[in-house]
C-alpha positions in Angstrom: 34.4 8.0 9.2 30.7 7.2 8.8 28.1 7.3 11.9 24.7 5.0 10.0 21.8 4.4 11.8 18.8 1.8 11.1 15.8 3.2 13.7 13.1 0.5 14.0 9.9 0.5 15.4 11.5 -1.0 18.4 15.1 -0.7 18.4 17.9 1.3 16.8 21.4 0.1 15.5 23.8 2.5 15.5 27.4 1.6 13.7 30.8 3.4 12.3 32.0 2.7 8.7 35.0 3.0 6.5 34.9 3.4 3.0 36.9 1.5 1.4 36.8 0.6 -3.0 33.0 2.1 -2.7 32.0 -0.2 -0.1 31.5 0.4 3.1 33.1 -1.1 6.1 32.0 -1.7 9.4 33.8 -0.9 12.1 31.6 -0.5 15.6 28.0 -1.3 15.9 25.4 -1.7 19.2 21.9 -2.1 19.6 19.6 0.0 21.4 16.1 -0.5 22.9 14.0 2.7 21.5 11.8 2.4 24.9 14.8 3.3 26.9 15.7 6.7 25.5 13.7 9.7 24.7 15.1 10.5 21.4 17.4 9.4 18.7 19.6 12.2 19.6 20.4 10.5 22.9 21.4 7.2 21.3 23.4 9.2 19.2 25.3 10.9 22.3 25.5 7.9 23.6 27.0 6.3 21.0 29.5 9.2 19.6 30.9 9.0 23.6 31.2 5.2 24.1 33.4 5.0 20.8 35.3 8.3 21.0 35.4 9.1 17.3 35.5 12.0 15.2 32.2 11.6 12.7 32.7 12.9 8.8 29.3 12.1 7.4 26.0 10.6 9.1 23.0 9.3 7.8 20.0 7.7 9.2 17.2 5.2 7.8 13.4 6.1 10.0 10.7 4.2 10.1 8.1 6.6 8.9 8.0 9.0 6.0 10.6 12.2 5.7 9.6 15.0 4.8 11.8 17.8 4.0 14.7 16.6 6.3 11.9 15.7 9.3 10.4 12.3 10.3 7.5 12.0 12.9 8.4 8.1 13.4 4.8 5.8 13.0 5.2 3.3 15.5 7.8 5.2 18.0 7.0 8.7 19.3 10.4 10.1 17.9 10.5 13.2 16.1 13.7 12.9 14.0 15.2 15.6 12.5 18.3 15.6 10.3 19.2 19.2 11.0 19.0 19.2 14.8 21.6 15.7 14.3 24.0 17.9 12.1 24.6 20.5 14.6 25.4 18.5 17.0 27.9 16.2 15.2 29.3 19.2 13.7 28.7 18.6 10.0 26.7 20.5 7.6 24.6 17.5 6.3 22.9 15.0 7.9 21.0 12.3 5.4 17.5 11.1 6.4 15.6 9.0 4.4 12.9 6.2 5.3 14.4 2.8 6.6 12.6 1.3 3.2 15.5 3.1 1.3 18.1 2.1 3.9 17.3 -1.4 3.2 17.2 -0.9 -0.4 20.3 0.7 -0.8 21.8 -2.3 1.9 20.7 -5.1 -0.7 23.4 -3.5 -3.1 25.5 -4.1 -0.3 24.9 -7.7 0.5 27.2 -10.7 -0.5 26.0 -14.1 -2.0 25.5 -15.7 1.2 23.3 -12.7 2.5 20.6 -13.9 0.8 18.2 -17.4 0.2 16.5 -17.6 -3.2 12.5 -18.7 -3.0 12.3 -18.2 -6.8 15.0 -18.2 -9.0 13.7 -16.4 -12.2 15.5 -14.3 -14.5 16.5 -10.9 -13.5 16.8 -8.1 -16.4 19.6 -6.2 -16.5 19.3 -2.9 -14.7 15.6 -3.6 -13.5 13.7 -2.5 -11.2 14.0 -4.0 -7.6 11.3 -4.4 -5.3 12.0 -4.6 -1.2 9.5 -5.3 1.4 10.0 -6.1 5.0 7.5 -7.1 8.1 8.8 -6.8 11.8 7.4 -3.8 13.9 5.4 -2.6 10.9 5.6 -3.1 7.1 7.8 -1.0 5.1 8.1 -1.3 0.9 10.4 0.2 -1.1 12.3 -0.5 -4.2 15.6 0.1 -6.5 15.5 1.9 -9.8 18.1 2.3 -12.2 18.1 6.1 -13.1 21.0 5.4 -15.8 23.9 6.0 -13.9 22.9 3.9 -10.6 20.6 2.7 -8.6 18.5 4.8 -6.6 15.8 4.1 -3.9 12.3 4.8 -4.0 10.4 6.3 -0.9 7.7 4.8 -0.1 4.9 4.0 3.2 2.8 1.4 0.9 2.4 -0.7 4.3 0.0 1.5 5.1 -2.2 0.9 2.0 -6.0 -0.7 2.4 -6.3 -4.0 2.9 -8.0 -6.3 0.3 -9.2 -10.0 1.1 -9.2 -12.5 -2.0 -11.4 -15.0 -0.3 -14.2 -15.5 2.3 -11.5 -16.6 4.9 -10.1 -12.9 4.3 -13.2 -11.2 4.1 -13.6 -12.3 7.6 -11.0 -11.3 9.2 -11.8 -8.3 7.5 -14.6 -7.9 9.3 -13.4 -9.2 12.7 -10.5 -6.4 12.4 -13.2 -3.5 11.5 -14.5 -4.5 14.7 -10.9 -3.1 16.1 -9.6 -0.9 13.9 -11.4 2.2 11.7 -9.4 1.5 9.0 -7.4 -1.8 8.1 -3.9 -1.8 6.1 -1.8 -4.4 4.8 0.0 -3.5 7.8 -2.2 -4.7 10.2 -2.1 -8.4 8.5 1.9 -8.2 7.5 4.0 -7.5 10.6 4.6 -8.1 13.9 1.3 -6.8 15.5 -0.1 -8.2 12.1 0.9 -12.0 13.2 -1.1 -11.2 17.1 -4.3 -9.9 15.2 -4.7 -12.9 12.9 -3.8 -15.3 16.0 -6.5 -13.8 17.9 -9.3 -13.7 15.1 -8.2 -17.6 14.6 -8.5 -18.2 18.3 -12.1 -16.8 18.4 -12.9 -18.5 15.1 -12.1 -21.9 16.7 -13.3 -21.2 19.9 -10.6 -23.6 21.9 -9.2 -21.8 25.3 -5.8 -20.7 25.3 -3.3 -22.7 26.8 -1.8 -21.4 30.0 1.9 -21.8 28.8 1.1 -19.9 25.1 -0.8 -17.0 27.6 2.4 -17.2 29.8 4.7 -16.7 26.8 2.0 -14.0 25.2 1.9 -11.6 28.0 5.5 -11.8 29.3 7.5 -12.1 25.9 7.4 -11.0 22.3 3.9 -11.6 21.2 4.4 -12.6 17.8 7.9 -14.5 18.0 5.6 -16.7 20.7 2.9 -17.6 18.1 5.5 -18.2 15.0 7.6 -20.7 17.3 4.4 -22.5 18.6 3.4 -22.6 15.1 6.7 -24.1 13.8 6.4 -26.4 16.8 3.2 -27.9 15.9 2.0 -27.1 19.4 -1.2 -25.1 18.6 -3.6 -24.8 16.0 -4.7 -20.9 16.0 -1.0 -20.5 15.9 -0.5 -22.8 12.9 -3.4 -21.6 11.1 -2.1 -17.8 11.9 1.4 -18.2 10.8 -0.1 -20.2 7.4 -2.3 -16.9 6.7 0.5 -14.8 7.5 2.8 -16.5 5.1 0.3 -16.2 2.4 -0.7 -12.5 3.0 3.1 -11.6 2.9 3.4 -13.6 -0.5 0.5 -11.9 -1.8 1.1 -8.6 -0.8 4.5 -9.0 -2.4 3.8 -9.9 -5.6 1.3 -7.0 -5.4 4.5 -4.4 -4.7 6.3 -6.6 -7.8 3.4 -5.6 -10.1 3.4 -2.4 -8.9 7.4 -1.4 -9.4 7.4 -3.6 -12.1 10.3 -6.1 -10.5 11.8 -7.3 -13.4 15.4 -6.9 -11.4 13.7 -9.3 -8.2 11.9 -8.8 -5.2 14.0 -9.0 -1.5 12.5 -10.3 1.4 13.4 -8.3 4.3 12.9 -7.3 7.8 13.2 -9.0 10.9 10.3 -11.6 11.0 11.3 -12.9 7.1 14.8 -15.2 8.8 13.0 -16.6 11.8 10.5 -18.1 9.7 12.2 -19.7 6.8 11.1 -23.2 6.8 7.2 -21.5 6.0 8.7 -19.0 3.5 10.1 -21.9 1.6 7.2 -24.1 1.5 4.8 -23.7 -1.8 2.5 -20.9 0.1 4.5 -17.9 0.0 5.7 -18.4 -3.5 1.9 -19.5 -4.5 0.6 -16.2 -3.3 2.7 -14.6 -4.8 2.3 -16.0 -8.3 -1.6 -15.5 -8.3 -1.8 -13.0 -10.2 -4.6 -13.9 -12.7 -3.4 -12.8 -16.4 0.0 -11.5 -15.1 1.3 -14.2 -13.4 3.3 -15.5 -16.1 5.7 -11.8 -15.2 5.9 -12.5 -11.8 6.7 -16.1 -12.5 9.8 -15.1 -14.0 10.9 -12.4 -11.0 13.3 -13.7 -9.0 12.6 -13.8 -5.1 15.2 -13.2 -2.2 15.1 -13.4 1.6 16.9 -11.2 3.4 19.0 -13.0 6.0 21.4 -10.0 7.2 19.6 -8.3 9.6 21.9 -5.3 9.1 21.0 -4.6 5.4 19.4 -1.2 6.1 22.5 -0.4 8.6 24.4 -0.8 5.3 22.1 0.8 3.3 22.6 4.0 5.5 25.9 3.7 5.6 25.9 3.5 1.9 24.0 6.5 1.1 25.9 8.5 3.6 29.1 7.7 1.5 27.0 9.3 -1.5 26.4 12.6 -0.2 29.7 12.5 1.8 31.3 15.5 0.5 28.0 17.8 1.0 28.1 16.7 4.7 31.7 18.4 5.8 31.8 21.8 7.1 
């Protein structure tokens, strides 16, 4: 028996798996809100007592980089640390690796319907995949064959610097300096990424706020509030946010693709990437991504994946815990 773990920015999933024919099977999953518990470990407790299970092997994808078995979480003030979860499930291994290579090692994972092509390209056999995802933050990763299989690649390229292709960009450049020391791709591509380019749009037009959009803005999820206005029609900063957003995520994948070198395709992933589909699937997302001067040609050719199980780096944990499962028992 498997214990995975996908810990978000926001909340945690926490599920049991079989393995069975080298996939993994699910057998309990729940959700937890990361603001109501002061550690992963208590989730964990939590969990291990509502199902009542003895636990072989456990791994755990973070949201933030680990570092020799230890994670200091970037948007959660979590220290995680896989030896601490060993003792206390009573195994001699505990896996930890960044939610990036949870969801990487979940796409291999996924069935057919999992996923929704934006570009259909050719993959090469064995290439190299590319993954990146947007909700709390924005997480990269990626899929390399080393010959044998595929293994994931580490990697907190969300936090790389920022770089505007046009005027439009170079001002909201500037309007986030005035917040922000430093900007990163993640301040553009994620959830607080979707708020920051609604309020430089909002200042840029200089029209009030509605009282129903400041309503759903203070009480509710921020950024699910401006993406359904936008798909609504209902207000322009919103609609003009969501439209950069959309672009920024295009671009800033293809960048990743050049980067890895994607010739196996690039995944979509993360939270924000499903509730948004009708904008992914219009020209700008796939435009972006295509731009990229004498090189566009190769990323043409890459084919391009959205991620529509929102349990893929659950998976992915679950998956590499049934790789290291015989250096986790006692």
């Amino acid at each position: 028996m498997i214990l995975a773990g996908d810990v978000g920015g926001t909340k945690t999933n926490i599920a049991s798996f079989d393995v069975a024919d080298g996939r993994v099977v699910r057998r309990l999953v729940k959700r937890y809100r990361n603001s109501e518990y002061r550690s992963l470990l208590a989730i964990i407790q939590e969990f291990r007592t509502e199902a009542g299970m003895t636990i072989d092997c456990a791994a755990f994808g973070v949201a933030g980089p680990v570092v020799n078995g230890r994670c200091e979480a970037t948007n959660l003030p979590w220290v995680v640390d896989a030896r601490e979860i060993a003792s206390t499930l009573g195994v001699a291994q505990v896996g930890l690796i960044n939610d990036l290579e949870a969801t990487a090692y979940g796409i291999l994972q996924l069935q057919e319907t999992d996923t929704l092509g934006l570009n259909v390209g050719t993959a090469a056999p064995h290439g190299t995949m590319a993954v990146i995802a947007a909700g709390t933050g924005l997480g990269e990763g990626g899929l390399i064959w080393n010959g044998t299989r595929y293994q994931a690649l580490a990697s907190e390229g969300g936090h790389t610097d920022f770089a505007p292709r046009n005027e439009l960009e170079i001002d909201l450049l500037r309007y986030l300096l005035s917040m922000y020391k430093r900007v990163s791709y993640e301040r553009v591509v994620s959830g607080m990424g979707i708020v920051n380019l609604y309020r430089f749009f909002r200042t840029r037009l200089g029209t009030p706020e509605p009282k129903w959009l400041k309503d759903e803005l203070t009480t509710g999820d921020a950024a699910s509030a401006i993406a359904t206005a936008a798909l609504a029609g209902k207000d322009e900063a919103c609609r003009r946010a969501m439209d950069l957003f959309v672009s920024l995520y295009g671009a800033e994948a293809g960048n990743l693709a050049l980067k890895l070198l994607a010739t196996g395709g690039v995944y979509v992933a993360g939270g924000i990437a499903p509730k948004i589909l009708p904008l992914l699937q219009q020209s700008t997302f796939m435009d972006a991504f295509s731009e990229k001067g004498r090189l566009s040609a190769l990323v043409k050719s890459m084919p391009v994946h959205v991620v529509l199980n929102d349990n893929a780096a659950l998976y992915g944990a679950a998956h590499f815990a049934s790789t290291i499962i015989e250096r986790c028992l006692p």
